[in-house]
C-alpha positions as CSV (number, residue, x, y, z in Angstrom):
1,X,116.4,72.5,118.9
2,X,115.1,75.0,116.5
3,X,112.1,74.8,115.0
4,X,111.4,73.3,111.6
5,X,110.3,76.0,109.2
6,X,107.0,75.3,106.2
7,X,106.7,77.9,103.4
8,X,104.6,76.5,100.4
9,X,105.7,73.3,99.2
10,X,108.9,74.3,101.1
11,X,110.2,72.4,104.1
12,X,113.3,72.5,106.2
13,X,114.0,70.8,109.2
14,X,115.4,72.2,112.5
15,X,118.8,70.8,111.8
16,X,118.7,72.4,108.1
17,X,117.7,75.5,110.1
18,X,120.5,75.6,112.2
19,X,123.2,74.7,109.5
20,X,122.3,77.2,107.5
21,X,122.0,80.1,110.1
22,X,125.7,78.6,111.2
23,X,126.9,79.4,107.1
24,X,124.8,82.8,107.1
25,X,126.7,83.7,110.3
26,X,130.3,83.0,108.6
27,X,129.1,84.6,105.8
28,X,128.9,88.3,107.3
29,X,131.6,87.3,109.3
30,X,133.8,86.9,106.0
31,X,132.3,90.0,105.0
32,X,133.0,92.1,108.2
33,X,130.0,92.3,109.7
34,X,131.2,92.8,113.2
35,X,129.2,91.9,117.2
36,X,126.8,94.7,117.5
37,X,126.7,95.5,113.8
38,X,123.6,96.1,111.9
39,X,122.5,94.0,108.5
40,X,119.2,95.6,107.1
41,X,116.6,93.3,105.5
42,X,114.2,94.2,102.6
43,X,112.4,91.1,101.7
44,X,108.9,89.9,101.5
45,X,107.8,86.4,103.4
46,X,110.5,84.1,102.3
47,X,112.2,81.2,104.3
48,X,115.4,83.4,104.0
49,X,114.3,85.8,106.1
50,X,114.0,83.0,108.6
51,X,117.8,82.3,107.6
52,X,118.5,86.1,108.2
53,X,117.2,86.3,111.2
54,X,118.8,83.1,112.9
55,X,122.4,83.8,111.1
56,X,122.1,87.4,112.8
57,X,121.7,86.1,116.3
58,X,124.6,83.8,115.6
59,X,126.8,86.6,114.3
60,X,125.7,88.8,117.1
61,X,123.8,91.6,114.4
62,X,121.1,93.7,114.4
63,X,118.9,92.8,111.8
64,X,117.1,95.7,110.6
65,X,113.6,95.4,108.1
66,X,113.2,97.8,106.0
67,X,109.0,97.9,104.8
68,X,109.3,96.5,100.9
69,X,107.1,98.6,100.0
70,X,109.5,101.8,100.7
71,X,110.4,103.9,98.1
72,X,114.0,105.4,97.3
73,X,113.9,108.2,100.0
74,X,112.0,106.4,102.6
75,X,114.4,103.3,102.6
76,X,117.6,104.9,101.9
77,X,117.1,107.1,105.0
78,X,116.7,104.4,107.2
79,X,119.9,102.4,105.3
80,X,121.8,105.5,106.0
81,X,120.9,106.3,109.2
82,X,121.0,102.8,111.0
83,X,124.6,102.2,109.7
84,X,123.6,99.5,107.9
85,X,126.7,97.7,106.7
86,X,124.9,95.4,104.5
87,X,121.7,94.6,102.4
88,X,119.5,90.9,101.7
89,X,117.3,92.1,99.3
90,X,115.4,91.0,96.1
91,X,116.0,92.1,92.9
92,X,112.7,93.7,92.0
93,X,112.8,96.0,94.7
94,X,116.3,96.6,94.5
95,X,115.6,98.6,91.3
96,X,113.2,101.5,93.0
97,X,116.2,102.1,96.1
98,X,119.8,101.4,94.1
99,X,120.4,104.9,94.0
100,X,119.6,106.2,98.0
101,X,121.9,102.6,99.0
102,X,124.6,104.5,100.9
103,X,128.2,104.0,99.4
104,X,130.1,100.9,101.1
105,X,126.5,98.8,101.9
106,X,127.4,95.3,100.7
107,X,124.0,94.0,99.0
108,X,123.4,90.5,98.5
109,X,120.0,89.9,96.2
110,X,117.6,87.0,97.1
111,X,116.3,86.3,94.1
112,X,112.6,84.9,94.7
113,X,110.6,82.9,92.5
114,X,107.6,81.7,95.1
115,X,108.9,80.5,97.9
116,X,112.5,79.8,95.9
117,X,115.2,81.7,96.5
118,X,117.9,80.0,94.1
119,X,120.3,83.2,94.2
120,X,120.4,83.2,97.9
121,X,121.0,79.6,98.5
122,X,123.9,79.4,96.1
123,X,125.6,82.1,98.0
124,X,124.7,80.6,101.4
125,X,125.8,77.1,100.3
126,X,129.5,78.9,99.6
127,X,129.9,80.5,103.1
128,X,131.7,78.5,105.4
129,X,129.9,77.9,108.9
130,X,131.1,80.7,111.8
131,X,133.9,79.4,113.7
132,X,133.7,82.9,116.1
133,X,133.3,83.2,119.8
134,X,129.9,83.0,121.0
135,X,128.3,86.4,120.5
136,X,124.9,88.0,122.3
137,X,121.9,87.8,119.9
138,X,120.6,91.3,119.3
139,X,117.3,90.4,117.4
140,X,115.6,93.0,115.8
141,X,116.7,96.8,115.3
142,X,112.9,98.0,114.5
143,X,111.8,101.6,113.1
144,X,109.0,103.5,115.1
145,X,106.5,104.9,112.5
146,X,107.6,108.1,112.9
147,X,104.0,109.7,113.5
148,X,105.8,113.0,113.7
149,X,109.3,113.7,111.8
150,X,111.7,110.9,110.6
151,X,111.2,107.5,112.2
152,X,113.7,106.2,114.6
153,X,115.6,103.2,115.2
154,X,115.1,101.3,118.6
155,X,118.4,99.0,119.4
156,X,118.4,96.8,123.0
157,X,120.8,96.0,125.1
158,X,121.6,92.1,124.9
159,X,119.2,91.1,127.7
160,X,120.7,89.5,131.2
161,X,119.4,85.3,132.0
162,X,116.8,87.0,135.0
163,X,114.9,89.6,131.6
164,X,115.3,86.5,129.8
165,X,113.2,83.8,132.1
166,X,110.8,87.4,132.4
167,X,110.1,87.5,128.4
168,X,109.6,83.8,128.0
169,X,106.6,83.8,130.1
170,X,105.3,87.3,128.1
171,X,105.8,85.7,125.2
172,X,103.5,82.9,126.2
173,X,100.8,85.0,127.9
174,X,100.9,87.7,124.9
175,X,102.1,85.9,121.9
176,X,101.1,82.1,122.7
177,X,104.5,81.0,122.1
178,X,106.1,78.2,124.1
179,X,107.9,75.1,123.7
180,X,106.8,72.7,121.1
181,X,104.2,75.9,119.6
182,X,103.3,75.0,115.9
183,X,102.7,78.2,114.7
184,X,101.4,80.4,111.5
185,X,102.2,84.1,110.6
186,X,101.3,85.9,107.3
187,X,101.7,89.3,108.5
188,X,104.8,91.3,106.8
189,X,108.0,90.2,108.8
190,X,108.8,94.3,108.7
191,X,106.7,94.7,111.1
192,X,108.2,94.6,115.2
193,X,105.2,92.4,116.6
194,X,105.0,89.7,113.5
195,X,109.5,89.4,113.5
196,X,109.0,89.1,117.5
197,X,106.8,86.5,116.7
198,X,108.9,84.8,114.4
199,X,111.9,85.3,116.0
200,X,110.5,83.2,119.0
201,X,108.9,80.5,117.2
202,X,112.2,79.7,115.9
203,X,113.6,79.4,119.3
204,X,110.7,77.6,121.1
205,X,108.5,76.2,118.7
206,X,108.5,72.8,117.0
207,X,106.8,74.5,113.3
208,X,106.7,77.8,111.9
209,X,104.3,78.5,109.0
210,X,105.1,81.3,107.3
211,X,102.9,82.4,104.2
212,X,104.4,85.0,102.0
213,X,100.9,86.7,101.5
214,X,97.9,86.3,103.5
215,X,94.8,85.1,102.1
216,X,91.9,83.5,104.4
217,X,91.1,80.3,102.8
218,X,94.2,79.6,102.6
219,X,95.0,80.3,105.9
220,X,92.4,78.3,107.5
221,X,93.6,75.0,105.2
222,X,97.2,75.5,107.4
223,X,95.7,75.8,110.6
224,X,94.3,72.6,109.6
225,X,96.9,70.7,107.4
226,X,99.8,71.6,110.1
227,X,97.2,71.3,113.1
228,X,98.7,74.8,114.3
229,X,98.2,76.1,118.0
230,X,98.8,79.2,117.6
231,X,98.3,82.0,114.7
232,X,99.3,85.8,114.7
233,X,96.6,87.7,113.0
234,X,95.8,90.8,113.0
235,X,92.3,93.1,112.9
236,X,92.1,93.7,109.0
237,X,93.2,90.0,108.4
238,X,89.5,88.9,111.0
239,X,87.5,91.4,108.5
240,X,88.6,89.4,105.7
241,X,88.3,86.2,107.6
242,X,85.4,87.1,108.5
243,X,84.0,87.9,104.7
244,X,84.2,83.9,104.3
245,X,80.5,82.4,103.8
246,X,80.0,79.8,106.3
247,X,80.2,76.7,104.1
248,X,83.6,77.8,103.8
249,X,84.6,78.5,106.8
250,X,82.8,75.1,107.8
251,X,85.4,73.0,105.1
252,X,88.2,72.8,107.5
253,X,88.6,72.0,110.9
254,X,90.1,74.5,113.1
255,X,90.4,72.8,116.3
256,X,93.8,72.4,117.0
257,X,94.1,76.4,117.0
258,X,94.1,77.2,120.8
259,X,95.5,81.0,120.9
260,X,95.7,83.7,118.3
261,X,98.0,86.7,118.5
262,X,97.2,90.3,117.4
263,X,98.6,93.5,118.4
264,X,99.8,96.6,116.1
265,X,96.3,98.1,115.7
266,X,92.9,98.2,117.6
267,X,90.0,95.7,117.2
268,X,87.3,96.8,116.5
269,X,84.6,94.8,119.4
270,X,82.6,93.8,117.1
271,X,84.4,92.4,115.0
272,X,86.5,90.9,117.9
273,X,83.1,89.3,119.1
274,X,82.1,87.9,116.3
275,X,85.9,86.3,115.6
276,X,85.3,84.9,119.1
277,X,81.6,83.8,118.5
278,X,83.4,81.5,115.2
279,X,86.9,80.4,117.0
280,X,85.7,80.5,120.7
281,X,87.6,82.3,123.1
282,X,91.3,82.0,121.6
283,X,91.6,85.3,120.4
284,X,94.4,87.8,122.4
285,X,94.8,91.3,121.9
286,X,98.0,93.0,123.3
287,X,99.3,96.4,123.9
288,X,103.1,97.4,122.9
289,X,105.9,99.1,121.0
290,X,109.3,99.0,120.0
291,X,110.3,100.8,122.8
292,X,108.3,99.1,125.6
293,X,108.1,96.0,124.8
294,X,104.8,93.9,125.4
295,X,102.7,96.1,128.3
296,X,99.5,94.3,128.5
297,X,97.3,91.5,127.4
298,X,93.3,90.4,126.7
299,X,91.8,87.7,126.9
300,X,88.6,86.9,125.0
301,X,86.4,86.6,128.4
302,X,87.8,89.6,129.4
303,X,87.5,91.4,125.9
304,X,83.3,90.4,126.3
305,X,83.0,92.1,129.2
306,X,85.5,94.7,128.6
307,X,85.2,95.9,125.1
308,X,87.2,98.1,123.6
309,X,90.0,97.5,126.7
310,X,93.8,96.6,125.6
311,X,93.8,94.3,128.7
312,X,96.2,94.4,132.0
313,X,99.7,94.2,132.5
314,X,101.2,91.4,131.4
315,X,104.0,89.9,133.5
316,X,105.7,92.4,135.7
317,X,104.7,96.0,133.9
318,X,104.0,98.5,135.4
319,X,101.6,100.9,133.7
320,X,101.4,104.7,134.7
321,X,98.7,107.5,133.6
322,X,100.5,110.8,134.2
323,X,99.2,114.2,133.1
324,X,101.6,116.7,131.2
325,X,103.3,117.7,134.9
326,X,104.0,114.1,135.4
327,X,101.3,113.6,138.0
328,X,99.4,110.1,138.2
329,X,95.9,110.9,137.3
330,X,93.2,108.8,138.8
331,X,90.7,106.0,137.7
332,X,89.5,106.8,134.5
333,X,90.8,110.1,133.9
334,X,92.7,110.1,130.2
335,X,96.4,111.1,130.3
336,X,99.4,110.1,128.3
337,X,100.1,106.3,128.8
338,X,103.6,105.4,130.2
339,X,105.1,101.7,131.1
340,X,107.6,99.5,131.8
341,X,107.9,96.4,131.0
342,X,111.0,94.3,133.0
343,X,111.4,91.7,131.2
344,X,112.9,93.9,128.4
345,X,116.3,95.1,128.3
346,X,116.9,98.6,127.9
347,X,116.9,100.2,124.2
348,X,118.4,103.4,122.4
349,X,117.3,105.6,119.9
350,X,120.2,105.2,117.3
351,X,121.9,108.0,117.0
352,X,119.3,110.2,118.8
353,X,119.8,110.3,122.5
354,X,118.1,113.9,122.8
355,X,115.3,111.6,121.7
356,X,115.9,109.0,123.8
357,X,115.2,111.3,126.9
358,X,112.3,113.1,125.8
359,X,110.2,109.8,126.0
360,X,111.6,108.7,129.8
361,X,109.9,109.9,133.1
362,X,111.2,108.1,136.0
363,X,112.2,105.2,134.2
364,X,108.8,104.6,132.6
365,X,108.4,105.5,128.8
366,X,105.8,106.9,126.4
367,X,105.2,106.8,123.2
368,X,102.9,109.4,122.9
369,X,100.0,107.2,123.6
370,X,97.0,108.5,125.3
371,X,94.4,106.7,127.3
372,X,93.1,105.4,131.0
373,X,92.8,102.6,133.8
374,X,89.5,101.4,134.9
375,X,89.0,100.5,138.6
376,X,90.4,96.8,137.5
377,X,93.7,97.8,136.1
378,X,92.5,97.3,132.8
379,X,94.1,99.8,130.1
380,X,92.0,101.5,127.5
381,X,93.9,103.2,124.8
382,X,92.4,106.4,123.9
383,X,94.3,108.0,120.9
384,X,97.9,109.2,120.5
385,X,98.6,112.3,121.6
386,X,99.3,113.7,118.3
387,X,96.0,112.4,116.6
388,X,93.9,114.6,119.5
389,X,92.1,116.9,118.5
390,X,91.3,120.4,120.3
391,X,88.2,122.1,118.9
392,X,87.5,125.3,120.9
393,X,89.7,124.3,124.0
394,X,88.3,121.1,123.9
395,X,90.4,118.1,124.0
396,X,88.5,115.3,121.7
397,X,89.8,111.6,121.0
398,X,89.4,110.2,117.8
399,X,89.3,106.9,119.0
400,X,86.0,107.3,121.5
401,X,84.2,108.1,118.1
402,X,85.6,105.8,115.6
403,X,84.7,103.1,118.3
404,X,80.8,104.0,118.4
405,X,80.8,104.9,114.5
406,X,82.2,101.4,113.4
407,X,79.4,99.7,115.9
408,X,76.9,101.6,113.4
409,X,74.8,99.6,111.2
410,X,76.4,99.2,107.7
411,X,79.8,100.5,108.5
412,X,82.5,98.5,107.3
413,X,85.8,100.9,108.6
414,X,86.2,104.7,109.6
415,X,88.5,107.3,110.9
416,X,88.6,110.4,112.4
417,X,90.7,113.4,112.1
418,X,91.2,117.1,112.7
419,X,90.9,119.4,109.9
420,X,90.8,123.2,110.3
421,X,88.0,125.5,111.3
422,X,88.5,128.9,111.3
423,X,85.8,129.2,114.4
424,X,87.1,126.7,116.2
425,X,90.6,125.9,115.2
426,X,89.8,122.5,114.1
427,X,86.5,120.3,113.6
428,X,86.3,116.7,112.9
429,X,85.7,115.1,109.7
430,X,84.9,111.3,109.5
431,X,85.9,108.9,106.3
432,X,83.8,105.8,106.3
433,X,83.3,102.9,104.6
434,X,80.2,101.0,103.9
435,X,79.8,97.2,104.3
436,X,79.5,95.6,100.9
437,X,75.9,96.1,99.8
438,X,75.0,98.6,102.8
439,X,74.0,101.8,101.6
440,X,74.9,104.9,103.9
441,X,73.3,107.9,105.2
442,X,75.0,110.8,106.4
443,X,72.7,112.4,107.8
444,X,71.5,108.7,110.0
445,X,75.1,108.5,110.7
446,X,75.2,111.8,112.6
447,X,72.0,111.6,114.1
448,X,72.9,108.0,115.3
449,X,76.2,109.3,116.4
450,X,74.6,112.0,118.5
451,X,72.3,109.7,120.3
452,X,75.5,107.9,121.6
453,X,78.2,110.7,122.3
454,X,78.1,114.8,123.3
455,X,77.2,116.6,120.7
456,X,80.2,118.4,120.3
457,X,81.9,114.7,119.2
458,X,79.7,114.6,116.4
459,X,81.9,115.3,113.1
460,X,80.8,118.1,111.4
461,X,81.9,116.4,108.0
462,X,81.6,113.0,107.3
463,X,82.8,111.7,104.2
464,X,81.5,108.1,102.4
465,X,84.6,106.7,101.0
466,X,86.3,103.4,99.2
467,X,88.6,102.8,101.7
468,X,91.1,104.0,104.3
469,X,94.5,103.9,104.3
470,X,96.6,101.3,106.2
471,X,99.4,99.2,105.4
472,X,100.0,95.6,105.7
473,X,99.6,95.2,109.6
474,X,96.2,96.8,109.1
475,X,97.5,100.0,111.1
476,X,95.5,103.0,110.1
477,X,97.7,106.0,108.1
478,X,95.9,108.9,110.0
479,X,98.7,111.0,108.6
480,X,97.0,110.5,104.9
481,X,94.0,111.1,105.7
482,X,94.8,114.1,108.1
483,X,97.1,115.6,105.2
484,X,94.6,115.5,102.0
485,X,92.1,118.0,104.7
486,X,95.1,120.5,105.6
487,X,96.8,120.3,102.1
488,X,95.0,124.1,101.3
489,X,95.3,125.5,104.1
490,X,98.4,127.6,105.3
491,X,98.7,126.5,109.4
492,X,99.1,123.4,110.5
493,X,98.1,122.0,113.8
């Protein structure tokens, strides 16, 4: 049975669920949406993006997200170049893309007012339930973010019953899903990691919350008013949690929660340590892609005496560290990151099979990913490949700094990036930003930085800011930051 669905005051039983994924599914079938075809989404949290996604796996679709925060170019590319043959979007955001919608998209608008979506349900209400043959679900056709060029689409093949058994136990070791789960997610359903974890609350859970906005009260009052077991948060969403005095946090009673979820974009330790030190040792970190699939997993025992690790495989992956020749490097030694993960089908690159190929090496796949294996197994993600930096022949990682500089007294967030040097080709500049009330030095910073890390780490430039860029998931935008430092100068590296 699927699982019954809460959004606000909003609440639909399985059954409902089911009936009206069955009339969504007749629905694109009446409008030609064929097995295999691909309906694109742009919507923010609303139950009918649960409805979307259930009717495609019925229809046999691709469902593809498109970020709602897009604008015309951005979006339109992605309409045109996954084939979309039709559009669920809201009316508001409609406006900014109308003109890059490709000629013979159908668009239906789901017209929102909180967690309403009035439009939509009188359209749904008039489809008649699919009568088809049983189709393959496809789930999910998601975008890479495209950390060099356009970003591509990755499409699986429908997965065989043996990938199947394979996923359900990932799922529970990396996601905390399993049957009878009640469950809560607030991050963006655009995103691969928070759809994958919708997708399979729906199928094995007994409740999903889904909150069309996060906000940590509020989310702390639905842990406790739906007694949920398992939450999918993610690091930016623990700051903010975090930020909550401790009479509030001590108002509700969290008890029930026995797993949370996070993966898309590092934890800081601290802060993971400090999440742990509230919750107790629920909290789960995860390494993965669109293309690989979930790789490996953390506990919070392990995270304590591990810090800064993504974890170890999770079910049957297998996880290579190969240097440019395609040699396994040893212990500890950083090289590009490659995996496979069994329990997923095999994927595409939509209309890009040049692509497709440049990522393989002996059937393990990289997404550009660097980092190493301790003498456990246990994976430590370094940087990707394109955000190293090489300062007089030196290969630097970001990453090693930004760890050490957000343990720093005072320091709220911070990133590190290349920016040019006529010496040395490139130097690195730091953007950070301050705890509230914390006032800081950059000159302690770099002296505090050079008691931890060689010398030649230490950012020549560091820079006191605001705040960084990252989008909903909490992923940082290097590419913003990287760009405002190379905007004057005519090479790019």
């Amino acid at each position: 049975m699927t699982a019954a669905l809460a959004c606000g005051d909003l609440r639909r039983s399985g059954a409902e669920i089911e009936a009206r994924a069955a009339r969504l599914a007749g629905g694109l079938a009446r409008l030609g949406i064929d097995d295999g075809d691909v309906v694109a989404v742009m919507l923010r949290n609303l139950p009918a993006y649960i409805d979307i996604i259930q009717g495609c796996r019925i229809a046999g679709a691709y469902y593809c997200q498109i970020n709602w925060h897009f604008k015309r170019d951005e979006a339109g590319f992605i309409l045109a170049d996954s084939g979309a043959k039709m559009l669920f979007i809201q009316p508001d955001l409609l406006a900014e893309i109308a003109a890059a919608i490709p000629p013979g998209v159908q668009v239906v608008l789901v017209d929102a007012d909180g967690t309403h979506a009035a439009g939509f349900d009188a359209w749904l209400a008039a489809q008649p339930a699919f009568t088809g043959a049983a189709r393959w679900p496809r789930g999910h056709m998601a975008y890479t973010s495209g950390t060099t060029g356009r970003p591509k689409g990755v499409r699986r093949l429908p997965p065989n019953p043996e990938q199947q058994a394979l996923a359900a136990q990932v799922f529970k070791e990396a996601l905390g899903i399993y049957p009878g789960v009640r469950s809560l997610v607030s991050a963006p359903l655009y995103h691969s990691a928070p759809s994958s974890f919708a997708q399979q609350s729906m199928l094995q859970g007994d409740l999903l919350v889904l909150e069309e906005r996060f906000d940590a009260e509020a989310t702390l009052a639905l842990i406790e008013r739906h007694r949920i077991d398992t939450a999918y948060l993610v690091p930016v969403m623990y700051v903010r949690l975090l930020r909550l005095s401790p009479e509030v946090r001590a108002r509700y009673d969290l008890s029930s929660l026995s797993f949370v979820a996070s993966t898309g974009s590092p934890c800081a330790p601290e802060v993971k340590r400090a999440m742990i030190d509230w919750l107790g040792p629920v909290i789960h970190e995860s390494y993965a892609s669109s293309e690989t699939g979930y790789i490996t997993v953390i506990s919070s025992p392990d995270a304590l005496r591990k810090p800064g690790s993504a974890g170890k495989a999770v079910g049957r992956a297998l996880i290579r560290i190969l240097d440019d020749a395609g040699r396994e490097l040893p212990t500890g030694e950083i090289g590009r990151i490659y995996a496979h993960q069994p329990a997923y089908s095999d994927f595409s690159y939509h209309g890009n099979d040049a692509a497709r190929r440049e990522v393989e090496r002996d059937g393990l796949v990289s997404v550009g990913d660097m980092g190493f294996l301790d003498d456990e197994g246990f994976l430590y993600v370094c940087d990707r490949a394109s955000d190293m930096v090489i300062s007089g022949g030196v290969n630097i990682y970001p990453a090693e700094i930004e760890h050490v500089l957000i343990g720093l007294p005072g320091v709220a967030d911070c990133a590190v990036v290349g920016i040019p040097d006529d010496e040395f080709g490139e130097s690195l500049a730091a953007q950070v930003v301050a705890e509230t009330g914390a006032i800081l030095d950059v000159d302690v910073l770099r002296h505090e930085l050079g008691l931890r890390i060689a010398g030649y780490k230490v950012p020549r430039r560091i820079d006191i800011v605001t705040a960084l860029p990252r989008d909903d998931n909490g992923k940082l935008l290097k590419r913003k930051i990287r760009d405002a430092y190379w905007s004057g100068s005519s090479r790019r590296i």
